[in-house]
N, C-alpha and C positions, 0 to 999 in steps of 0.2 A: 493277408496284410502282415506287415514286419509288424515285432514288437517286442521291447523291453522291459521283464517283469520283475519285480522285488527290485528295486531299486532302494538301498539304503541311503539313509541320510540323520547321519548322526547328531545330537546335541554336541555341546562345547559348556564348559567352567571354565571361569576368570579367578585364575588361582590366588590373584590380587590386582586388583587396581589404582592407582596412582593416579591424580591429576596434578599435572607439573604444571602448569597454565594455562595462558588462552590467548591464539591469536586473534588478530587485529579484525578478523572476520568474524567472530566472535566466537570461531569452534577453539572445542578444550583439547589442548596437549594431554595424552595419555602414557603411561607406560602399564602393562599388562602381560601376562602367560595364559594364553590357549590352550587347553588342555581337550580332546576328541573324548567323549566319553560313549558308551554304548548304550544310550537310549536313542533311540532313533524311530524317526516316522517312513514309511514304506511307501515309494511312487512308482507304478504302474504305468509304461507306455506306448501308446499304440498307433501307427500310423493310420491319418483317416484318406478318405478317396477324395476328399474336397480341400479348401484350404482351411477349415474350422481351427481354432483351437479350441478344446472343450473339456471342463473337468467335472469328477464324479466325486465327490466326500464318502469316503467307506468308515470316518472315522467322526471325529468332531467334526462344524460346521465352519464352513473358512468363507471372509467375503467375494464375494466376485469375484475381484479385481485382486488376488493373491497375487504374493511375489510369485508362484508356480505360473501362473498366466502369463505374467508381467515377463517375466524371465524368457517363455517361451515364444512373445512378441517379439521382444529384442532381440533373440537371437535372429528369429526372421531375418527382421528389417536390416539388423547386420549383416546377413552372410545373401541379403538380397535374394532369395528362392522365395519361393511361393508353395509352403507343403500346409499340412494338417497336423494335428494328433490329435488324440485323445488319450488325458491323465486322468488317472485314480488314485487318489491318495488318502493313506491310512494315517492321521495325524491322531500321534500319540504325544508328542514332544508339547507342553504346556506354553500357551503364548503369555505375551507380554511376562516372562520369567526371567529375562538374562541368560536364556539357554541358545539362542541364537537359532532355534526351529525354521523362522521364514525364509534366516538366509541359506540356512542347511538346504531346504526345500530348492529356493533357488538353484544353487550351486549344482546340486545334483541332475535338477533338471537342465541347465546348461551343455552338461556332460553327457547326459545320456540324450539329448535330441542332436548335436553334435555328431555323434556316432550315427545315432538311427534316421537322420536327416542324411547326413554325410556330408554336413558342411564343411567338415575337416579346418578349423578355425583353431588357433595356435592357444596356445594356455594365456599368453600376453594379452590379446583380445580379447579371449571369454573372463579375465579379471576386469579389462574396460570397461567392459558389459556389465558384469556382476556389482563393480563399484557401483553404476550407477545407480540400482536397484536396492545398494543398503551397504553400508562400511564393510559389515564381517563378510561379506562374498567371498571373496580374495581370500580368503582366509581357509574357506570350506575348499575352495577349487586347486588351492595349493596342497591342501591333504596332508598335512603335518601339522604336529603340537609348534606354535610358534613364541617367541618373544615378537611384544606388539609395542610398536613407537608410532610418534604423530598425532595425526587424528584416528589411527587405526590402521593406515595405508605402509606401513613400515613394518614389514615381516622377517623373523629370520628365524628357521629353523630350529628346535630344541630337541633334547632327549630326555624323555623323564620316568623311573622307574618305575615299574606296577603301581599301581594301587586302586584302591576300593573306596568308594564314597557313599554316603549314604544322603541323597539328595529332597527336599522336600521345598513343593510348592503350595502356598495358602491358596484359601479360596480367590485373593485378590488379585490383580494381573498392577502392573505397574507401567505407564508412561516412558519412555525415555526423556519425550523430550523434556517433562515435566521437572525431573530430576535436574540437567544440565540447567532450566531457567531459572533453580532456587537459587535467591541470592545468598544463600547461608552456605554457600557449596564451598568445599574447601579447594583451593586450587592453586595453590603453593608446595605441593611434595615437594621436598629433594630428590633429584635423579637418583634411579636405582642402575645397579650394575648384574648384565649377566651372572658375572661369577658371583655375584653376594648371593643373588638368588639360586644361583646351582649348589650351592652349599647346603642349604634345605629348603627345597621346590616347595611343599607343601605344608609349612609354618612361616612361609615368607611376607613380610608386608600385611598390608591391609587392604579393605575397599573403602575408600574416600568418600563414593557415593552411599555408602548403605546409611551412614546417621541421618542425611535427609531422606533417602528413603524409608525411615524407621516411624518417620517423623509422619510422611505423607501415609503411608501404609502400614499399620498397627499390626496383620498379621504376619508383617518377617519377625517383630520382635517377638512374639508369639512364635512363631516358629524356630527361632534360635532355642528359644527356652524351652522347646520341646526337644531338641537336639539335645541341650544341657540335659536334661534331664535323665538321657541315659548315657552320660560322662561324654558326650561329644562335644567338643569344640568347634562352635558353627561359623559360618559367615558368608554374606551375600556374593551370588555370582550376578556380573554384570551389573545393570540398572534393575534387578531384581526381577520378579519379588521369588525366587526360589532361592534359596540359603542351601550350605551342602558343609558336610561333614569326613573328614577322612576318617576311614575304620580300619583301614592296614594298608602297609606296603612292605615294598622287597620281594626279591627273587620268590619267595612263598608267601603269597599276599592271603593273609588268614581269615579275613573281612572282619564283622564290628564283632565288639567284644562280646562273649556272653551273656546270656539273659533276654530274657523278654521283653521287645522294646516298646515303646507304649505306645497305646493306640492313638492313631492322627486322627483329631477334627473331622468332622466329614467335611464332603467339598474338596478337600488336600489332595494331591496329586503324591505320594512319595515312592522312590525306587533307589535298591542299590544299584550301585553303578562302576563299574571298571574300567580305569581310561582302554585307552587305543593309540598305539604306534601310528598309526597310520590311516587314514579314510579308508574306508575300503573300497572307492573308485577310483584311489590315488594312481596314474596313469593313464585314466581314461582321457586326457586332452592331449592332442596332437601335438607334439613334435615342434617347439619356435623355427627350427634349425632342420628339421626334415620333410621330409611327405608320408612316412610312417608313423605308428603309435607312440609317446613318449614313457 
């Protein structure tokens, strides 16, 4: 049988987030940076003899009906074939954290059944597909740090130099939607600009959402203060609940300052972490404009 093994699939940091308002449908205008970091969860896949799709947990325990399932129905039903597989996956990447794991999952497994199917389905599509399955899709399947506008669906490309974080998730998992339905949510920013934020990537902005999520969730602010506590300046990524810390950058990214850094809570999830230029299956979807690889 074919099969596709070590399949990465990286987290992401919201190096700030901005709510500039809210349309009439009642989703929030965002402005946001994407940032590909190296913690990543591993999927494994394998074509089966039937039309099954079936998965195995080698890592934590994920519902049923995961984006990884989800993701590899739709492609199906898209690309109209009748195959199988079976995935394995090593889920490291902490849920409900604002690391964007399900959709990473997603995204990956799009691309790599894609190939091992041989649907040969264009990057345009498999974003269609991915949107529907969860905003940040598109985001993972594009395989770049991006500037993010809209409701999430407005990507463009960035470049952003080394660096090193030192990321921490509490025992708590966080909501999305829960956050976006606080009526204390603030959602007036003023529009930010590329270049303000290319001036300094990583002291840029804030996240709008973290004081209600401080609010709903006791352990981000618990966890900032443990960042503080060994001179890091924290703050939440995404809808939470994992906070991260910059420890160096530049061409010789030196990581966190010296010293012993103090031991996390049990339950915590924490790693350093070093962004990424680039997904590392960034190429893996065909071609809008050819019949070869893109």
């Amino acid at each position: 049988m074919r099969a596709i093994l070590d399949v990465p699939a990286p987290a992401k940091l919201n190096l700030f987030l901005h709510v500039t308002g809210q349309r009439a449908d009642g989703y929030h205008l965002l402005q946001s940076a994407f940032m590909l970091v190296d913690w990543c969860d591993t999927l494994h896949f394998e074509v089966r003899g039937d039309e099954a799709i079936t998965r195995e947990d080698l890592g934590a325990a994920l519902p049923a009906e995961d984006l990884v399932v989800r993701a590899a129905r739709a492609l199906r039903s898209a690309a109209k074939v009748a195959h199988g597989v079976h995935i394995a996956i090593d889920k490291r990447i902490p849920a409900e954290a604002g690391l964007g794991g399900g959709s990473s999952d997603a995204a990956s497994t799009l691309l790599a059944l894609n190939r091992l199917w041989g649907t040969r389905l264009g990057l345009a599509e498999l974003e269609r597909i991915g949107l529907a399955l969860g905003a940040d899709v598109p985001f993972f399947l594009r395989g770049t740090n991006a500037w993010v506008e809209g409701i999430g669906e407005k990507l463009e490309p960035i470049e952003l130099p080394p660096a090193r974080f030192l990321v921490a998730k509490p025992a708590e998992g966080l909501a999305t939607r829960a956050i976006f339905a606080d009526p204390t949510l603030k959602g007036d920013s003023d529009a930010a600009t590329i270049t303000g934020f290319a001036a300094n990537p990583y002291r840029f902005g804030r996240n709008d959402l973290q004081p209600v999520a401080e609010r709903q969730c006791p352990g981000i602010g618990q966890a900032l203060r443990w960042l503080a506590s060994q001179g890091l300046e924290g703050r939440m990524t995404g809808s939470g609940s994992a906070v991260f810390a910059l420890t160096g950058s530049g061409p010789q990214v030196s990581g966190r300052p010296p010293g012993r850094p103090a031991v996390a809570p049990d339950g915590w999830q924490v790693r350093e972490c070093g962004n990424m230029e680039a997904h590392p299956l960034a190429g893996w979807a065909f071609s809008d404009d050819s019949s070869v690889d893109g």
